[in-house]
BALOBA-1460 file (C-alpha; in Angstrom, 3 decimals):
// residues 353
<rec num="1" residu="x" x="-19.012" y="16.033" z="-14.659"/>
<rec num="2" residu="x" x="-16.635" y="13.422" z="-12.094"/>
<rec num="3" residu="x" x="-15.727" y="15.702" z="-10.070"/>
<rec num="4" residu="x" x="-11.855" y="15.812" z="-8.850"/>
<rec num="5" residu="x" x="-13.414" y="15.079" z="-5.152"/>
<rec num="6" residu="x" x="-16.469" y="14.122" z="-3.625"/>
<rec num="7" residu="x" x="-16.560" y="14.621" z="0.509"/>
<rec num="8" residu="x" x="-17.855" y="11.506" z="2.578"/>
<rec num="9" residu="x" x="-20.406" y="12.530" z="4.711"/>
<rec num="10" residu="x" x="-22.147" y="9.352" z="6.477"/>
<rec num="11" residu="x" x="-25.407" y="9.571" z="8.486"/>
<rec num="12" residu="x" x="-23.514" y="9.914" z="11.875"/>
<rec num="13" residu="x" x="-22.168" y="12.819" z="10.694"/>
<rec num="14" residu="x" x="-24.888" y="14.644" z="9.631"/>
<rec num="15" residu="x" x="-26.622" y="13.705" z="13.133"/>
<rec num="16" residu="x" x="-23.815" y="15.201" z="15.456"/>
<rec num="17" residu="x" x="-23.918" y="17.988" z="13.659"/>
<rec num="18" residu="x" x="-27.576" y="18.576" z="13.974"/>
<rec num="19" residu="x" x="-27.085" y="17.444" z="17.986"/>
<rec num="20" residu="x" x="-24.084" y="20.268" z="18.666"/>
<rec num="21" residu="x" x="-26.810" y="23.106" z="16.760"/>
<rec num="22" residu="x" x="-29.565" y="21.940" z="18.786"/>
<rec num="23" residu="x" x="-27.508" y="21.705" z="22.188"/>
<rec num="24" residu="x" x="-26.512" y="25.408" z="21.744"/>
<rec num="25" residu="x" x="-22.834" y="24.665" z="21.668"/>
<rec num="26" residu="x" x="-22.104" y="25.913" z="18.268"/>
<rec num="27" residu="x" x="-18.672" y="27.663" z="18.810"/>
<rec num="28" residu="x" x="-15.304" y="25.630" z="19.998"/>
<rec num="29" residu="x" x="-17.194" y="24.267" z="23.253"/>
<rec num="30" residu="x" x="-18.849" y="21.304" z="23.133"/>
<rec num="31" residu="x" x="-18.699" y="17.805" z="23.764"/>
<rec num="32" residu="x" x="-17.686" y="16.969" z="20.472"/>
<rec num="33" residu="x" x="-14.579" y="18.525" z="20.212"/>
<rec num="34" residu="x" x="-13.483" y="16.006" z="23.500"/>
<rec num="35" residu="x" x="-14.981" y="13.145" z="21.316"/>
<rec num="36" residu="x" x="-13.737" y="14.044" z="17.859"/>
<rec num="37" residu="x" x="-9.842" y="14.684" z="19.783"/>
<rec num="38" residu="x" x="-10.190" y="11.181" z="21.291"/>
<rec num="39" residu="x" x="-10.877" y="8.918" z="18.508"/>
<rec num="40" residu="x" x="-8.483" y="10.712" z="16.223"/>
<rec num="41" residu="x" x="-5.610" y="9.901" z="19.091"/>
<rec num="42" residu="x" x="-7.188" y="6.161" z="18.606"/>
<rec num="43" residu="x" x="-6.873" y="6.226" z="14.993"/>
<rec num="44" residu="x" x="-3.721" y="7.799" z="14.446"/>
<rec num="45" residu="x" x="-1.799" y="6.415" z="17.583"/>
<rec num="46" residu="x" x="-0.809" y="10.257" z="18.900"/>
<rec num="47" residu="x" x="-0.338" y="10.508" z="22.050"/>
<rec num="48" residu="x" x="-1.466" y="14.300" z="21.742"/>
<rec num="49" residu="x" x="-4.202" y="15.794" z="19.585"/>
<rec num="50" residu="x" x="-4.963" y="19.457" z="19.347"/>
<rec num="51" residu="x" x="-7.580" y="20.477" z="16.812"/>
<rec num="52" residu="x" x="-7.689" y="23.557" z="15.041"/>
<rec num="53" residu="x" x="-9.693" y="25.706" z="12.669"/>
<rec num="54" residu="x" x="-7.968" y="24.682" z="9.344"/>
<rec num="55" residu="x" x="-4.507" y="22.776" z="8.055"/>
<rec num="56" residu="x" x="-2.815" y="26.088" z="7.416"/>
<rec num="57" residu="x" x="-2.898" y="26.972" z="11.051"/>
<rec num="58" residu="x" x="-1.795" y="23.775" z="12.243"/>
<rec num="59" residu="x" x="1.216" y="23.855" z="9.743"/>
<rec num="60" residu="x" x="1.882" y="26.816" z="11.409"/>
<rec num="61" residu="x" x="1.264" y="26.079" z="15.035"/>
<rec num="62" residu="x" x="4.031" y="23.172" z="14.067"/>
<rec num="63" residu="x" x="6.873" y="26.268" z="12.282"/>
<rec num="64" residu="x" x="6.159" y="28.165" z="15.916"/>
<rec num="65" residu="x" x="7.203" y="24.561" z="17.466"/>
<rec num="66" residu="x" x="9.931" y="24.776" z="15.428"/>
<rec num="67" residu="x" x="11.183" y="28.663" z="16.410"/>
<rec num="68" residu="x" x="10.914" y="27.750" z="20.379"/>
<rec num="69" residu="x" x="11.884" y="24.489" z="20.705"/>
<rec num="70" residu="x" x="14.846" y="25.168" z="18.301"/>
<rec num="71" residu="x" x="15.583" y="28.560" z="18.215"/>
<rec num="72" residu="x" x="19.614" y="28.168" z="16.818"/>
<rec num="73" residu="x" x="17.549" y="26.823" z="13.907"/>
<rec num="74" residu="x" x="18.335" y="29.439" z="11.001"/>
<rec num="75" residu="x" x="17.696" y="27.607" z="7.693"/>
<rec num="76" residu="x" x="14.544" y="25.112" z="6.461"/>
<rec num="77" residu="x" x="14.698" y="22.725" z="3.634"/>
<rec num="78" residu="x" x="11.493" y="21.992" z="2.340"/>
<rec num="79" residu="x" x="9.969" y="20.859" z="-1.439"/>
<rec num="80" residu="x" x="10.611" y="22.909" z="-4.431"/>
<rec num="81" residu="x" x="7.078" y="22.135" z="-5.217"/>
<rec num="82" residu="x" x="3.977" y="21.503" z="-2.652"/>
<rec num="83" residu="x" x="0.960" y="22.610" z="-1.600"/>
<rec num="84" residu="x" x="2.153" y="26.668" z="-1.213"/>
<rec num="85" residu="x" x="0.962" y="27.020" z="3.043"/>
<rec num="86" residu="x" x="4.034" y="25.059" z="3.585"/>
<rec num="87" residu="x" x="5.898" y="27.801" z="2.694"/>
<rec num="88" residu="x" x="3.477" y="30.697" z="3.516"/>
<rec num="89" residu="x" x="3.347" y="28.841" z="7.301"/>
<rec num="90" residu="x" x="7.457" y="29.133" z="7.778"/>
<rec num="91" residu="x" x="6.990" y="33.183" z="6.677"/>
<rec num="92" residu="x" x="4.231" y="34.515" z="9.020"/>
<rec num="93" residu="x" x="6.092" y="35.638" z="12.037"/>
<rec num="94" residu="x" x="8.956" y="37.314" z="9.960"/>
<rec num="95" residu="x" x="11.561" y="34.643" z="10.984"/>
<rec num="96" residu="x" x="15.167" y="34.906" z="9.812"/>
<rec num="97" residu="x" x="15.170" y="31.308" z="8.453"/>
<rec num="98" residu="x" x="17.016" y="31.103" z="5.221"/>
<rec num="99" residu="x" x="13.990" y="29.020" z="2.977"/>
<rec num="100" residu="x" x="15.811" y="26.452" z="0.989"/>
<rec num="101" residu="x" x="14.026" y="24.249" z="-1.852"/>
<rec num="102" residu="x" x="14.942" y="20.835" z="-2.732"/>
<rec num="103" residu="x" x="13.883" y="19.657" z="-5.762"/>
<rec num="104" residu="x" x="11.683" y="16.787" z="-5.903"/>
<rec num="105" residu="x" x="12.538" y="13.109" z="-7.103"/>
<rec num="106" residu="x" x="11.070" y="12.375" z="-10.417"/>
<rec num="107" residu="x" x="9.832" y="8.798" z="-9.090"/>
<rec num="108" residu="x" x="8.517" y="9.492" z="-5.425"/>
<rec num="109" residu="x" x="7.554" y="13.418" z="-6.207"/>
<rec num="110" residu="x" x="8.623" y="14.134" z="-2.932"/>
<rec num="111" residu="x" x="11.589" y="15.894" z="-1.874"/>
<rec num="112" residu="x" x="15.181" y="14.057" z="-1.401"/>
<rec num="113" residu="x" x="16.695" y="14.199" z="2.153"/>
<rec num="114" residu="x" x="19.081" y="17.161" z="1.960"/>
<rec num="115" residu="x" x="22.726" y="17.079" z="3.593"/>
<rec num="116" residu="x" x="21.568" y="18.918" z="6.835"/>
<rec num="117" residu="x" x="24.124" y="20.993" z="9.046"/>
<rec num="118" residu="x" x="24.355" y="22.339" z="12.642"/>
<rec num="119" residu="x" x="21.328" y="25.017" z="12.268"/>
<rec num="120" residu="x" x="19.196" y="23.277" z="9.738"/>
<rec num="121" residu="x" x="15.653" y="22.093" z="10.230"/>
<rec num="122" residu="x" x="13.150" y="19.886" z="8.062"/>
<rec num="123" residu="x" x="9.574" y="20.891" z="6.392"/>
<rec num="124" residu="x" x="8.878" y="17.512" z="5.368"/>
<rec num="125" residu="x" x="5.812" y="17.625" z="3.030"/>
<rec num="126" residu="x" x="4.144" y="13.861" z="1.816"/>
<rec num="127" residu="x" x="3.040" y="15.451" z="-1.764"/>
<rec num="128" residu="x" x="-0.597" y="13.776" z="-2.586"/>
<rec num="129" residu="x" x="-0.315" y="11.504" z="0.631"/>
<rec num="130" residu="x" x="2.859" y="9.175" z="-0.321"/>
<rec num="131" residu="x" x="4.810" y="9.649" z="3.101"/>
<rec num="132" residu="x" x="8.482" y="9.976" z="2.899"/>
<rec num="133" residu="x" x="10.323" y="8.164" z="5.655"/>
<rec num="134" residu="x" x="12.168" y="10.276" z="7.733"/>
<rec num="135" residu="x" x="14.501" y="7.772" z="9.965"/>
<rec num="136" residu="x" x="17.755" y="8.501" z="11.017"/>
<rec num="137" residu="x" x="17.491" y="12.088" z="10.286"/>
<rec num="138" residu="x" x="19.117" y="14.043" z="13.120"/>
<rec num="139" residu="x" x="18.227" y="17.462" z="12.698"/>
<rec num="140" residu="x" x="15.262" y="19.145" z="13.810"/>
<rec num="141" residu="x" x="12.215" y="17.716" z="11.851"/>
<rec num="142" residu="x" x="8.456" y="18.984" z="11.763"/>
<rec num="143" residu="x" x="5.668" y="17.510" z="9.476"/>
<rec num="144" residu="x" x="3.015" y="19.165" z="7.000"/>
<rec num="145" residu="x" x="1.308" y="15.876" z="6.998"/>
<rec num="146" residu="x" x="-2.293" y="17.054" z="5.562"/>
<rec num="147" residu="x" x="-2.633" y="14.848" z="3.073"/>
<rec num="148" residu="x" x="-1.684" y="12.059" z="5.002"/>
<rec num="149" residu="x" x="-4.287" y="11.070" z="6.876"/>
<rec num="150" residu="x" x="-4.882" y="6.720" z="6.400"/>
<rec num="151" residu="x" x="-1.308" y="6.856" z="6.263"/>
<rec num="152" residu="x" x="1.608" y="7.130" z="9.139"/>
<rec num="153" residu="x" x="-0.053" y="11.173" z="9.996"/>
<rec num="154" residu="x" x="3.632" y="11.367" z="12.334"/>
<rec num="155" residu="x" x="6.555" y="9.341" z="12.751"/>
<rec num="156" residu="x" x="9.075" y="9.017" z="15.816"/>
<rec num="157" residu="x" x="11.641" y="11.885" z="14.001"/>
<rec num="158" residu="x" x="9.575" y="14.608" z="14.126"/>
<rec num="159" residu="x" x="8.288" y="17.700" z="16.780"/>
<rec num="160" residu="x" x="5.185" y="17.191" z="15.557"/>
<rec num="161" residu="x" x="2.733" y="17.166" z="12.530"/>
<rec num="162" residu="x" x="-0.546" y="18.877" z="10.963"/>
<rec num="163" residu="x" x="-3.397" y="17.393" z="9.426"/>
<rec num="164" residu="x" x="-6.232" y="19.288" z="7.656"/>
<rec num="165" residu="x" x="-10.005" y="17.993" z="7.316"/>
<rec num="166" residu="x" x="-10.275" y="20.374" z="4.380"/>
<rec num="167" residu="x" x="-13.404" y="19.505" z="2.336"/>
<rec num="168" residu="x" x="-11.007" y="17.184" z="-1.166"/>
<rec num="169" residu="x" x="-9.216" y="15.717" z="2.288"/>
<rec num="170" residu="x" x="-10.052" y="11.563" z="2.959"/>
<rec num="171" residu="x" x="-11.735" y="13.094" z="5.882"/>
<rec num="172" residu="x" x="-13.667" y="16.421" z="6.507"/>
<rec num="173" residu="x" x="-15.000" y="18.906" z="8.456"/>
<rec num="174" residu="x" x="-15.350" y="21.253" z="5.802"/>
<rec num="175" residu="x" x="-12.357" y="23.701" z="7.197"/>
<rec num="176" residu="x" x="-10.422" y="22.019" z="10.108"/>
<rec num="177" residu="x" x="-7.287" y="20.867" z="11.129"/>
<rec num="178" residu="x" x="-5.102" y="19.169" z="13.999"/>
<rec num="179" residu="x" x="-1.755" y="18.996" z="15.051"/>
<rec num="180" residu="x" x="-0.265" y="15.841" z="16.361"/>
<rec num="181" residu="x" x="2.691" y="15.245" z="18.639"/>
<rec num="182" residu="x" x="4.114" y="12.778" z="21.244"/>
<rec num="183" residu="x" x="5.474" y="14.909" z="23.753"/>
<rec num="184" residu="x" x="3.362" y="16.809" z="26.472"/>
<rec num="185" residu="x" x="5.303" y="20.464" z="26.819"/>
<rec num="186" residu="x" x="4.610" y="20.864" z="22.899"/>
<rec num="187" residu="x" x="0.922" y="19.844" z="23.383"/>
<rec num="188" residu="x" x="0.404" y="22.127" z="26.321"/>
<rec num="189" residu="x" x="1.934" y="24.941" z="23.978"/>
<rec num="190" residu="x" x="0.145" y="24.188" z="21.529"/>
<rec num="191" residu="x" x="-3.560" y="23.927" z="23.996"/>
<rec num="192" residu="x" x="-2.498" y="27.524" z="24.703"/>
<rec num="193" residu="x" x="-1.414" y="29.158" z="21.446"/>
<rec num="194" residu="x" x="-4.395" y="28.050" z="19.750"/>
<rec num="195" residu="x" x="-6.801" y="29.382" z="21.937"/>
<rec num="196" residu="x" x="-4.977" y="33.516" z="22.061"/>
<rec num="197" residu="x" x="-1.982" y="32.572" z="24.612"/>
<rec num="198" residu="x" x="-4.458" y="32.283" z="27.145"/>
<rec num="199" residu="x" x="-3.524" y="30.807" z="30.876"/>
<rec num="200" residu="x" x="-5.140" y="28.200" z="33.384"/>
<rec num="201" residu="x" x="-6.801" y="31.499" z="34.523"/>
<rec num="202" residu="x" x="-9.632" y="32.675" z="31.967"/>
<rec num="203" residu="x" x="-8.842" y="35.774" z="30.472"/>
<rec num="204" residu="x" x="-5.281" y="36.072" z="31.504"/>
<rec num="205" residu="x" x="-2.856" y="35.512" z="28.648"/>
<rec num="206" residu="x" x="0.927" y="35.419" z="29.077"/>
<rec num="207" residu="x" x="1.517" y="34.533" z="25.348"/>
<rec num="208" residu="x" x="0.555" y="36.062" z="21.575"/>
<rec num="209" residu="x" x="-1.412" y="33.534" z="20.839"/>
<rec num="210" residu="x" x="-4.502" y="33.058" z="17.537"/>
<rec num="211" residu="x" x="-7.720" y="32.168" z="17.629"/>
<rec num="212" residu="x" x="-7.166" y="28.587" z="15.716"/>
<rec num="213" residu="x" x="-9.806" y="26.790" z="17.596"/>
<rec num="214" residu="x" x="-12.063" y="24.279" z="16.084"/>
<rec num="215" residu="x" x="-15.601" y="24.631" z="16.136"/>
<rec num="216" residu="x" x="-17.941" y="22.368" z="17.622"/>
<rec num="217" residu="x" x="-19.890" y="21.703" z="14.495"/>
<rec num="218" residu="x" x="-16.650" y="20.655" z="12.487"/>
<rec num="219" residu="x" x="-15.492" y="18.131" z="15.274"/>
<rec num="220" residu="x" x="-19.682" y="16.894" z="15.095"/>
<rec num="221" residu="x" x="-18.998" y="16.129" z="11.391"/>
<rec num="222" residu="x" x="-15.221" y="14.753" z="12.067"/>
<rec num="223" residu="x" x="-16.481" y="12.688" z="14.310"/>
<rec num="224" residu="x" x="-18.712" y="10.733" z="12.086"/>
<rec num="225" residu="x" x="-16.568" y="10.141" z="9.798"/>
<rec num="226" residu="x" x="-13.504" y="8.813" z="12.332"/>
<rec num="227" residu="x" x="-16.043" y="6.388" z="13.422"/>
<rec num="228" residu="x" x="-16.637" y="5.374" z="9.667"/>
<rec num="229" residu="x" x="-12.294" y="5.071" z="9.109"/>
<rec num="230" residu="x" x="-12.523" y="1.321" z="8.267"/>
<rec num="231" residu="x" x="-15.406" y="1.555" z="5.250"/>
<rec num="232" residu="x" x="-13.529" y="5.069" z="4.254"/>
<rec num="233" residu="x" x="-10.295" y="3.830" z="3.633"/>
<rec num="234" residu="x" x="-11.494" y="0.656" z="2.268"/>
<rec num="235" residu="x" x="-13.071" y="2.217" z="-0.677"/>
<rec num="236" residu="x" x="-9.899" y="4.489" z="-0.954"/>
<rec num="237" residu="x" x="-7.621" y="1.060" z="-1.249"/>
<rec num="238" residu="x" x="-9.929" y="-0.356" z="-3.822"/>
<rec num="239" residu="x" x="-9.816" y="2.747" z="-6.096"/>
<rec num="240" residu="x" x="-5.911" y="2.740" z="-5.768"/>
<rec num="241" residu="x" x="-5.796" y="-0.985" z="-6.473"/>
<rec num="242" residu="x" x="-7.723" y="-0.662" z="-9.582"/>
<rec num="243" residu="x" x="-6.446" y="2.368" z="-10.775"/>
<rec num="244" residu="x" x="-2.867" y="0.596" z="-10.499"/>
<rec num="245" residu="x" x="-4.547" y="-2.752" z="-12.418"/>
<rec num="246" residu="x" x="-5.741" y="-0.370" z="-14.832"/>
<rec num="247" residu="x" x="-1.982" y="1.169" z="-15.636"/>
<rec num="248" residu="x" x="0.190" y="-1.083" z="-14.710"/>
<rec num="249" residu="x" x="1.185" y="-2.153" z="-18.416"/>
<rec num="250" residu="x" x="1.212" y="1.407" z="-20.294"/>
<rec num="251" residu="x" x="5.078" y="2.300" z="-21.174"/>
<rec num="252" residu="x" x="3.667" y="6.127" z="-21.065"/>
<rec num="253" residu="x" x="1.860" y="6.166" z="-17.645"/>
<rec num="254" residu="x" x="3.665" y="5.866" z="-14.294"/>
<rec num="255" residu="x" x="2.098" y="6.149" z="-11.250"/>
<rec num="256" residu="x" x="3.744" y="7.593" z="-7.959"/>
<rec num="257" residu="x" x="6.386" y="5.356" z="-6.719"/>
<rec num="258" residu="x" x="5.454" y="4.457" z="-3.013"/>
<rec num="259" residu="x" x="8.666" y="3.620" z="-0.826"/>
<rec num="260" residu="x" x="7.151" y="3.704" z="2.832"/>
<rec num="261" residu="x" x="3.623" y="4.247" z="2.883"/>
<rec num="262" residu="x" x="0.638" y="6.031" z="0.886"/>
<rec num="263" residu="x" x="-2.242" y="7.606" z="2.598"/>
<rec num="264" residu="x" x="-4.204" y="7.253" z="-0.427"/>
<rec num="265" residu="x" x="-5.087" y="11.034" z="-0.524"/>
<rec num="266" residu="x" x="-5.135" y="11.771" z="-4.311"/>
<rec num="267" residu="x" x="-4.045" y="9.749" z="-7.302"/>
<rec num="268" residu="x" x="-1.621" y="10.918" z="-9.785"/>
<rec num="269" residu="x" x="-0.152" y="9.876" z="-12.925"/>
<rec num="270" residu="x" x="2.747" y="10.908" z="-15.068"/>
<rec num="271" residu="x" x="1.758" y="10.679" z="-18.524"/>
<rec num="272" residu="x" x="5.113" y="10.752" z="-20.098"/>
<rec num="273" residu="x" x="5.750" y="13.180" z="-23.366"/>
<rec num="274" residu="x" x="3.449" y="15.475" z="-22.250"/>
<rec num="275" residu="x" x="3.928" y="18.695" z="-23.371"/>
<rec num="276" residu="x" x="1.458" y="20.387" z="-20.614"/>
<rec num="277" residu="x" x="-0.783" y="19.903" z="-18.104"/>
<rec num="278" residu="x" x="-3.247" y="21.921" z="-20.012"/>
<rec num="279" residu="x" x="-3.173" y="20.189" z="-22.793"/>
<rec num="280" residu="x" x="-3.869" y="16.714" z="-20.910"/>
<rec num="281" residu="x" x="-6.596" y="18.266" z="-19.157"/>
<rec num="282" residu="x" x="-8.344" y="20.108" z="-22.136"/>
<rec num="283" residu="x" x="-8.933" y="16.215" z="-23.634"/>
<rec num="284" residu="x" x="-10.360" y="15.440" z="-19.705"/>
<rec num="285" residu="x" x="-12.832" y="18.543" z="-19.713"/>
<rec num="286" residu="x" x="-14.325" y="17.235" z="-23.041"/>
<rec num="287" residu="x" x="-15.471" y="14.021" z="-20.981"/>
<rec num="288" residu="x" x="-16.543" y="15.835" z="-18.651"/>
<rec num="289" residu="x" x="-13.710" y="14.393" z="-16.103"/>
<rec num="290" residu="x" x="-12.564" y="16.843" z="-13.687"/>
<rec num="291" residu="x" x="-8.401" y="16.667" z="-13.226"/>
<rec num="292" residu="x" x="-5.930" y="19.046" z="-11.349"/>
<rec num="293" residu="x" x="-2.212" y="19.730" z="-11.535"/>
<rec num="294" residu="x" x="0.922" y="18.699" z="-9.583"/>
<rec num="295" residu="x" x="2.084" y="21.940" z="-7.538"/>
<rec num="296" residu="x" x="3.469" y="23.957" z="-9.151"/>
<rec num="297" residu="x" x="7.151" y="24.542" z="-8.351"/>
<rec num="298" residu="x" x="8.289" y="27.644" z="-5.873"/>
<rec num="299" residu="x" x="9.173" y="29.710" z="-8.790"/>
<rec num="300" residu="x" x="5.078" y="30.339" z="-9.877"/>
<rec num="301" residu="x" x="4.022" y="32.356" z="-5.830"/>
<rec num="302" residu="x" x="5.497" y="35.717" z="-6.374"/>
<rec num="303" residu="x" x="5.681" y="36.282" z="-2.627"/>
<rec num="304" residu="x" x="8.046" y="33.490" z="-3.059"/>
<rec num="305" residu="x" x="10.525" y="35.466" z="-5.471"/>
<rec num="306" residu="x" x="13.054" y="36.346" z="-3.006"/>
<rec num="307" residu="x" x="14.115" y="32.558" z="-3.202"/>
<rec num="308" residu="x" x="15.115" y="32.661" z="-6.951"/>
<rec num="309" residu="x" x="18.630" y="34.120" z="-6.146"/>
<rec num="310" residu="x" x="19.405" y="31.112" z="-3.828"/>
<rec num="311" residu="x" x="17.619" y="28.469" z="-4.629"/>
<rec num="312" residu="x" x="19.575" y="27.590" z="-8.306"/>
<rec num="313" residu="x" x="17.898" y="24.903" z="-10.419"/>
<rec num="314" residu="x" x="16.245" y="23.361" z="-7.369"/>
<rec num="315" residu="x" x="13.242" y="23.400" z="-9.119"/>
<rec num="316" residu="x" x="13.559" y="21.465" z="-12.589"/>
<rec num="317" residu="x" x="12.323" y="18.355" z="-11.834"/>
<rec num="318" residu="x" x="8.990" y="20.522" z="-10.120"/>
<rec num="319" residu="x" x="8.952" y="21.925" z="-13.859"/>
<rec num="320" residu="x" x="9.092" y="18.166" z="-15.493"/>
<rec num="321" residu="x" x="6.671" y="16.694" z="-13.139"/>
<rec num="322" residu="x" x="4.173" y="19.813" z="-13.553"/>
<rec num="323" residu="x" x="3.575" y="19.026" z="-16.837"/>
<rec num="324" residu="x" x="3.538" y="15.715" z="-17.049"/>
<rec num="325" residu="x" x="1.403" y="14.388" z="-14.070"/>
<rec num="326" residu="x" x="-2.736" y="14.647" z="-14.202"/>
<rec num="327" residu="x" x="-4.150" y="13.758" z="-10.574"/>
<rec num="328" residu="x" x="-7.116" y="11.603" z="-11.537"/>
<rec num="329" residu="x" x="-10.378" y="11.727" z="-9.286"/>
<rec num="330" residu="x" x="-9.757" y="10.113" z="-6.233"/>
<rec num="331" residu="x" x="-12.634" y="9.521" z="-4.071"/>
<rec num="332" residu="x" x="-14.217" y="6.080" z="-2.901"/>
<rec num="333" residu="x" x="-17.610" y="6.421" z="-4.204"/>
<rec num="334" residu="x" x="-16.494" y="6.481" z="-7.639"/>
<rec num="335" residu="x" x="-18.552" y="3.687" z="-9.664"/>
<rec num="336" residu="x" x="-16.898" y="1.183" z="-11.904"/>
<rec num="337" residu="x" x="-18.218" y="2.767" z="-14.726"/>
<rec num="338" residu="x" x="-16.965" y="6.338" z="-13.496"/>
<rec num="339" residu="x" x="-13.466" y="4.231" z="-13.630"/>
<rec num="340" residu="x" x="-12.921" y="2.819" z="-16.273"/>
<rec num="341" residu="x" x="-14.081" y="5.991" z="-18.773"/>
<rec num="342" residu="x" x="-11.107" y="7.975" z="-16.334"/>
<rec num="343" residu="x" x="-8.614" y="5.156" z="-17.016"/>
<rec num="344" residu="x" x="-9.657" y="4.479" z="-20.887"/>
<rec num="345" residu="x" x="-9.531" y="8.408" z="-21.596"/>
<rec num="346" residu="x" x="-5.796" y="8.187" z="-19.677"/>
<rec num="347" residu="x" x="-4.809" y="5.466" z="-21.654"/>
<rec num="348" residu="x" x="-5.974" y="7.081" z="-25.141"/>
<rec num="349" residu="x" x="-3.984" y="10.312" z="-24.190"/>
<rec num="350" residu="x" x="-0.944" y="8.614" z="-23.377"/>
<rec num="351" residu="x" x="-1.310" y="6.245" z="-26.809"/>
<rec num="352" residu="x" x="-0.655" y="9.950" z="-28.524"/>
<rec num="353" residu="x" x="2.712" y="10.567" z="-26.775"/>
């Protein structure tokens, strides 16, 4: 079987790890949770860095930016279709934001830029890792960015953004995350509400805070792999390039269009005529080729079904996309060979449509 994802895990990696288990410092102590901070602010060009235990809980450390820095803030646009701990992130504390969908554009599969008013905010979600640009938006902006990272991880607009290091991510630390941000009273917010609202004083806490920390271990194995960015993302770019060679002429394939920048997370196809995902990826499975979905729309999370009154059609180009696009394996060690059977079986399901 190709699998959909294979993580990167290069010898420096597996040797911090083994260092932070034999020093002891196993829990979110350690040295290399300084280190692994440090070279992601080099990498990514964030003035702040504050890692956490997982994406979800950096997506949410950036809604509770949201609720304090902006409390007047009572409704949040964000994609009709996504990863669903966008949504599940903006719900946890019971806020009275109004939720609002907007459906996603059939070329970019991200969400448009909605007409914003006095009291609106931004969830802007990159879907697969194609960043949407978000200049000259005025309202209040913050950034699931987890599938973002070789790409621009947070741009001047928003509060701030997350990242996970989830094991399919173009890094990993198995579980992990980070929120980034440029401006020092949401970072020293942030410090504090990760780590149970607790003060300069040790075991005084003024604040409800969660225990979101990163672990020592997971920064050891982030760490090797933020030192390996260059060959990483170099393989990434190659796959992309020839996976674009590969389908550049089919009328019935059409890649995601990129209009600012690709991280180069997971690559996805629209195979056009297709009836249903499951039918594209029953024809995968018997080459042993591993394949996933687009998200599916709002509509599917039935915790999300108090949205359905208000939200309209906002989700019928999710519905189109869904069953048209196959995400294709996407990670750099795949071997020429590996390739071209993915792109040849592509090509021979979209000759059908």
């Amino acid at each position: 079987m190709i699998p959909i994802y294979k993580p990167y895990i290069p010898k420096g990696s597996a040797e911090y790890a083994k260092a932070a288990i034999d020093s002891g410092w196993i829990s979110s102590i350690g040295e290399y949770v300084e280190r692994a901070t440090e070279e992601l602010k080099k990498r990514t060009g964030s003035k702040y860095v504050v890692l956490v235990n997982n994406g979800t809980s950096a997506t949410h450390l950036c809604a509770k930016v949201l609720k304090r820095w902006h409390p007047e803030t009572k409704r949040v646009f964000l994609p009709s279709a996504c990863y669903v701990a966008a949504y599940n992130s903006l719900l946890y504390d019971d806020n009275e934001w109004v939720l609002q969908p907007v459906d996603l554009d059939t070329e970019t599969w991200n969400m448009r830029i909605p007409k914003y008013e006095e009291g609106d905010a931004i969830m802007a979600v990159h879907n697969l890792g194609n960043i949407m640009p978000l200049n000259g938006i005025e309202c209040p902006v913050i950034e699931d960015s987890c599938e973002t990272l070789f790409g621009k991880t947070k741009q001047k607009q928003s509060l701030c953004a997350s990242l996970s290091f989830f094991g399919n991510k173009n890094m990993t630390s198995g579980e992990g995350g980070a929120v980034l941000t440029d401006d020092e009273d949401i970072f020293k917010f942030l410090t504090k509400l990760k780590g149970q609202g607790q003060t300069s004083r040790r075991y005084i806490h003024d604040e409800l805070g969660y225990n979101y920390r990163m672990t020592n271990i997971q920064a050891a194995l982030l760490l090797g792999q933020l030192e390996e960015w260059d060959n990483i993302y170099g393989g990434k770019q190659v796959l992309f390039l020839k996976y674009n060679e590969a389908f550049k002429d089919h009328p019935n394939i059409i890649s995601q269009k990129v209009v600012y920048e690709h991280s180069r997370w997971m690559y996805g196809v629209r195979i056009v005529g297709s009836k249903s995902y499951e039918d594209n990826k029953r024809v995968f499975d018997s080459h042993n080729i591993e394949t996933r979905p687009m998200f599916y729309s709002f509509k599917h999370h039935k915790h999300l079904d108090f949205l359905h009154s208000m939200a309209g059609r906002t989700h019928a180009n999710a519905t189109g996309l869904h069953k048209e696009i196959v995400i294709l394996p996407s990670y750099p060690e795949l071997t020429n060979e590996e390739i071209n059977l993915i792109t040849e079986i592509t090509k021979e399901i979209a000759d059908t449509k």
